[in-house]
Legacy VTK file of the C-alpha trace (Angstrom):
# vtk DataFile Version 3.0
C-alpha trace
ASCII
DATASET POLYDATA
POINTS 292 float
-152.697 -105.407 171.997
-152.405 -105.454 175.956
-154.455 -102.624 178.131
-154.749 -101.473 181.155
-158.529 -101.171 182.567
-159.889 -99.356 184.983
-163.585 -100.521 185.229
-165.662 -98.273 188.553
-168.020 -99.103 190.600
-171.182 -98.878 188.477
-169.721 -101.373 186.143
-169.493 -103.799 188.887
-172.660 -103.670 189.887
-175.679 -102.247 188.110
-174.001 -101.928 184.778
-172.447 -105.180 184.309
-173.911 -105.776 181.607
-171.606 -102.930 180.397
-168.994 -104.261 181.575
-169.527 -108.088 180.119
-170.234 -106.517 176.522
-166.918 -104.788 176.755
-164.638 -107.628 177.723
-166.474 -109.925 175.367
-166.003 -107.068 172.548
-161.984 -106.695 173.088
-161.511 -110.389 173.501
-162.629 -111.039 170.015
-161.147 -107.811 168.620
-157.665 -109.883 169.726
-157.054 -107.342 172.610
-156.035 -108.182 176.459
-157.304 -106.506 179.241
-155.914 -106.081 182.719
-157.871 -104.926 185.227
-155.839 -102.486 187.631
-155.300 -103.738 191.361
-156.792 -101.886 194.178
-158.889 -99.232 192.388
-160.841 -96.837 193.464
-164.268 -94.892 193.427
-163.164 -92.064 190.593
-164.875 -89.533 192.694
-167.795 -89.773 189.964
-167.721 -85.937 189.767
-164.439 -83.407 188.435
-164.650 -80.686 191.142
-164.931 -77.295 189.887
-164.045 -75.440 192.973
-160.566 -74.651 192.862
-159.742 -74.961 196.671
-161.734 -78.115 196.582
-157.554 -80.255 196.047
-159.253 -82.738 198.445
-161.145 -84.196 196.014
-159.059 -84.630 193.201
-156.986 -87.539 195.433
-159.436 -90.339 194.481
-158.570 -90.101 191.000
-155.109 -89.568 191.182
-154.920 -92.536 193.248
-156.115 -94.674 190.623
-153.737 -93.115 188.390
-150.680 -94.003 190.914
-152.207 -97.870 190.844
-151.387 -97.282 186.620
-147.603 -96.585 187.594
-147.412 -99.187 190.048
-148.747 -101.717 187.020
-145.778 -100.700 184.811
-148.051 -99.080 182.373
-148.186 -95.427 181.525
-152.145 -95.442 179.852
-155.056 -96.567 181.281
-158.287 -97.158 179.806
-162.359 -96.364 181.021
-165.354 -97.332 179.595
-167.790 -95.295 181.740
-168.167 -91.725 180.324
-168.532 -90.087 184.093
-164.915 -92.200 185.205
-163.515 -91.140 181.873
-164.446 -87.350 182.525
-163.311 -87.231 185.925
-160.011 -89.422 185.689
-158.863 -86.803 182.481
-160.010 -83.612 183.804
-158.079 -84.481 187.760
-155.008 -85.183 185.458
-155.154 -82.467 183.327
-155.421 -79.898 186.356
-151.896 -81.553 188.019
-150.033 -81.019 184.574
-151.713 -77.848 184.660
-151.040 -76.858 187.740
-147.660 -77.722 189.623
-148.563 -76.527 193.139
-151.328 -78.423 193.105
-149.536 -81.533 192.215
-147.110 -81.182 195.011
-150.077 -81.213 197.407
-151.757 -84.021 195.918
-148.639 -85.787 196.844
-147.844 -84.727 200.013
-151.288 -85.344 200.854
-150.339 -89.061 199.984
-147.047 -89.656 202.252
-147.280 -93.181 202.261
-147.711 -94.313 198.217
-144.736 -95.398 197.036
-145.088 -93.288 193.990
-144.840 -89.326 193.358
-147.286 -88.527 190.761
-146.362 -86.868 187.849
-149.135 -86.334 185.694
-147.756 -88.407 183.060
-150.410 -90.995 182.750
-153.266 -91.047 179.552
-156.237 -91.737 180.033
-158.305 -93.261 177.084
-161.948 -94.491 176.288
-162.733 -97.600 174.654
-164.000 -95.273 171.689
-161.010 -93.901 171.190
-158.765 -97.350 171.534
-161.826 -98.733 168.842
-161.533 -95.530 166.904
-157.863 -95.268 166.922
-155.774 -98.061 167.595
-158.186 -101.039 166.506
-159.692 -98.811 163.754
-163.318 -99.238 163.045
-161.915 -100.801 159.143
-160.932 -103.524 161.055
-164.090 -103.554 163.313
-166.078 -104.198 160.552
-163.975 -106.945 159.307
-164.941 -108.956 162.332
-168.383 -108.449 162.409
-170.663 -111.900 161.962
-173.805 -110.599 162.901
-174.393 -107.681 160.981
-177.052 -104.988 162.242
-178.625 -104.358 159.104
-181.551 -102.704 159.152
-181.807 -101.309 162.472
-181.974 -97.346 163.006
-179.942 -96.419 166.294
-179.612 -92.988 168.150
-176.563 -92.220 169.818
-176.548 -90.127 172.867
-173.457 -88.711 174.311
-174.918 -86.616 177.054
-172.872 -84.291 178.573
-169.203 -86.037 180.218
-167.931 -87.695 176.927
-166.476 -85.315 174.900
-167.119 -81.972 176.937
-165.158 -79.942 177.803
-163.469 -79.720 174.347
-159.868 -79.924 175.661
-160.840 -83.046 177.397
-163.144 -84.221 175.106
-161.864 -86.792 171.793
-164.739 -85.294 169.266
-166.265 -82.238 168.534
-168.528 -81.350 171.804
-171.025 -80.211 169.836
-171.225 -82.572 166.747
-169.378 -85.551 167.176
-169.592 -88.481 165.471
-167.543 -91.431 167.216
-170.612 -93.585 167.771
-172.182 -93.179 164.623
-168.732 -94.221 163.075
-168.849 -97.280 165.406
-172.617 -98.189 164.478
-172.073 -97.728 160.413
-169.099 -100.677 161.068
-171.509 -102.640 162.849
-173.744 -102.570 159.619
-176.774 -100.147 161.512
-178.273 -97.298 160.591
-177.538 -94.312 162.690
-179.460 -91.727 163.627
-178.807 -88.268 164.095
-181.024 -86.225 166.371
-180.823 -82.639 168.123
-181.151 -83.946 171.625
-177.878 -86.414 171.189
-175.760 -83.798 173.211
-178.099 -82.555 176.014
-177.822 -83.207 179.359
-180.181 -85.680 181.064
-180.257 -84.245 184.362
-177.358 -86.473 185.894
-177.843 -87.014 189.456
-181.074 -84.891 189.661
-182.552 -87.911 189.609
-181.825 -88.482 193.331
-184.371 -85.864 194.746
-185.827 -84.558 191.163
-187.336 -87.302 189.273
-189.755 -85.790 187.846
-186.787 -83.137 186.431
-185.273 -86.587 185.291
-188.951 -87.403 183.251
-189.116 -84.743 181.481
-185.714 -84.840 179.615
-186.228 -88.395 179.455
-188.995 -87.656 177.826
-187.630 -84.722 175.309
-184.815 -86.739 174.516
-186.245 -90.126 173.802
-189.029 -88.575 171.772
-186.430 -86.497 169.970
-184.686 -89.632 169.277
-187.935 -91.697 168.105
-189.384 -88.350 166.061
-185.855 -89.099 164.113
-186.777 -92.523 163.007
-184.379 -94.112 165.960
-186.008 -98.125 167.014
-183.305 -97.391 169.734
-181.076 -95.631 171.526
-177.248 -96.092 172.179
-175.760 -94.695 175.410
-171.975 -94.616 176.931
-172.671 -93.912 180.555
-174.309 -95.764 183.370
-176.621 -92.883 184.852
-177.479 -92.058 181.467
-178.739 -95.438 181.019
-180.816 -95.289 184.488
-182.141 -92.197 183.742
-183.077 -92.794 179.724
-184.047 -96.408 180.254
-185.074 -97.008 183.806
-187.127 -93.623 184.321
-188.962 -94.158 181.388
-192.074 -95.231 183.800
-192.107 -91.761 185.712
-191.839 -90.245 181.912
-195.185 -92.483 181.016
-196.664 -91.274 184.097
-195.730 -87.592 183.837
-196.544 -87.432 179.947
-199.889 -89.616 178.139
-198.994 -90.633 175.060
-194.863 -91.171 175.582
-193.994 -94.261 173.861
-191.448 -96.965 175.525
-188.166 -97.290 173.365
-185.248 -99.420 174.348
-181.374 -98.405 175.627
-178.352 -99.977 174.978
-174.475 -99.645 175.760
-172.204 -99.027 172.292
-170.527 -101.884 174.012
-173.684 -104.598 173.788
-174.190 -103.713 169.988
-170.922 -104.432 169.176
-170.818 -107.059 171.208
-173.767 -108.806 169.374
-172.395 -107.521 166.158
-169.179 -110.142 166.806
-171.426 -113.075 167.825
-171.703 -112.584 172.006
-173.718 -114.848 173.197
-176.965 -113.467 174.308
-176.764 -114.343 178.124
-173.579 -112.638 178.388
-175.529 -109.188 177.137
-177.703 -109.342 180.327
-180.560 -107.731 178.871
-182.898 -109.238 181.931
-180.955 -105.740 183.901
-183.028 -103.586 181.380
-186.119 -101.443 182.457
-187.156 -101.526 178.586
-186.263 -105.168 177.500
-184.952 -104.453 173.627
-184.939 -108.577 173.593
-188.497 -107.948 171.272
-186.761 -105.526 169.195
-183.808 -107.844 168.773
-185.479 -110.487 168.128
-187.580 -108.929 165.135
-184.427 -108.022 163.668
-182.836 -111.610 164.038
-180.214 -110.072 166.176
-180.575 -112.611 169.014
LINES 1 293
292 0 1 2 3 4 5 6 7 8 9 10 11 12 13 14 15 16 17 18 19 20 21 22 23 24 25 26 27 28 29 30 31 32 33 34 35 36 37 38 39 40 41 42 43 44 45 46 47 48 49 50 51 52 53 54 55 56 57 58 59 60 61 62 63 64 65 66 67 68 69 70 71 72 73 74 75 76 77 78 79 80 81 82 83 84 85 86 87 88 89 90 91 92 93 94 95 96 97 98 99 100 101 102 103 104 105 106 107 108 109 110 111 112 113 114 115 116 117 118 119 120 121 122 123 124 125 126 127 128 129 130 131 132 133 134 135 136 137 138 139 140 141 142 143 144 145 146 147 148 149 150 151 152 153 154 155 156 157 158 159 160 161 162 163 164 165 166 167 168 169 170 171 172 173 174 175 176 177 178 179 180 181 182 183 184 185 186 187 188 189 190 191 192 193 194 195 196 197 198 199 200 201 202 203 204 205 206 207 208 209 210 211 212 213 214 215 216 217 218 219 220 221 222 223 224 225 226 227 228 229 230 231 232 233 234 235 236 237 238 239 240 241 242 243 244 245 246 247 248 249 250 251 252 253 254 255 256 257 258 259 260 261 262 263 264 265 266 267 268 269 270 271 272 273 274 275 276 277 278 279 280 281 282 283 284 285 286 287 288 289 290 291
């Protein structure tokens, strides 16, 4: 199986240990990726305004970079790229007039836009088209024994026609984790929002979900907690220490990509995880469990 990737900007940078899990994962899973030329910034946020056209071109860019690859599907990782990418697209096969101005907006691409390209998530190519049977097939390092919380936050499967899983109940990770050989963990908080880009100006906004959430999770017998989106990871992991500060008592608990559990589950090596760009290091955790 050959993809198409399209990776953003976090993944690049602060998240690359998101990244590296990922490619690491697919490899082994017998699956090629190719990483589009010349992407772009998404736009990192679906514009609600509906005179706001200007800033649907960033992702519809990208998606003109999928034609001019030969491919007609691309695939994200990041739930924010994923959200943004799908939602631009639908409104141009929604909306015909606004498709024409996206493209006359962009006189020089070599490509008229049609609206014809998918967008996926590497849940729903491990969920779908690699099948999490054959997941668990591969798996050499079993996670037996470990209790993990997934968190979808609010940009994975919401809105529900952009969404691939119930937006109020869905199971995707915890599918992925049982393969894997964990325990999941299902808590009330798995859905809510963790305050997203609040945690620019209000941090202390930020600690207090982090702190409802991750106590949710840990009330529910979770030893960790499994995210699919960069700034969720900041804010759950790396705002943990305003949370502490804010709230006596709050107990630490690590945060990990889907993509670094299964990567471990199929043998990565653990310098490739790059657990050292952690605020909670779940190397202690890992390491009682004989994961690493």
């Amino acid at each position: 199986m050959k993809v198409t990737y399209y990776p953003g900007c976090t993944l690049k940078n602060a998240a690359s240990n998101f990244e590296d899990s990922t490619l690491y994962s697919l490899d082994q899973l017998g699956t090629s990726v190719e990483e589009l030329d010349k992407w772009y910034c998404c736009g990192t946020v679906f514009s609600m305004a509906t005179d706001d056209l200007i800033h649907h071109l960033a992702p519809i860019r990208n998606l003109i970079r999928v034609k001019e690859s030969g491919s007609d599907s691309v695939m994200t990782v990041c739930a924010m790229c994923y959200n943004t990418l799908k939602r631009a697209n639908q409104r141009m096969k929604n909306e015909p007039d606004s498709l024409e101005k996206i493209n006359n907006f962009m006189t020089e691409e070599e490509v008229n836009y049609q609206g014809d390209v998918k967008i996926l998530h590497l849940l729903e190519l491990l969920r779908d088209d690699i099948q999490f049977d054959a997941i668990a097939r591969k798996v050499v390092k079993p996670l037996n024994h470990i209790k993990l919380a997934s968190y979808y936050g609010c940009l994975l499967v919401r809105p529900r026609e952009i969404g691939f899983d119930d937006p109020e109940s869905p199971t995707v990770l915890e599918d992925l984790l049982s393969a894997v050989g964990a325990d999941p963990v299902d808590f009330p908080y798995k859905v809510e929002c963790c305050a997203a880009y609040q945690t620019v100006d209000k941090p202390t906004m930020v600690a207090e979900r982090t702190n409802q959430i991750l106590n949710s999770a840990r009330e529910n017998g979770a030893e960790a907690v499994v995210v699919s989106c960069p700034l969720c990871a900041f804010n759950l992991d790396h705002r943990q220490k305003d949370a502490a500060r804010e709230y006596p008592g709050f107990k630490h608990i690590p945060v990990l990509y889907f993509t670094q559990v299964l990567a471990i589950a199929l043998g990565c090596p653990e310098a490739t995880l790059r657990f050292d760009l952690h605020y909670i290091d779940p190397r202690p955790m890992l390491k009682e469990k004989g994961l690493i």
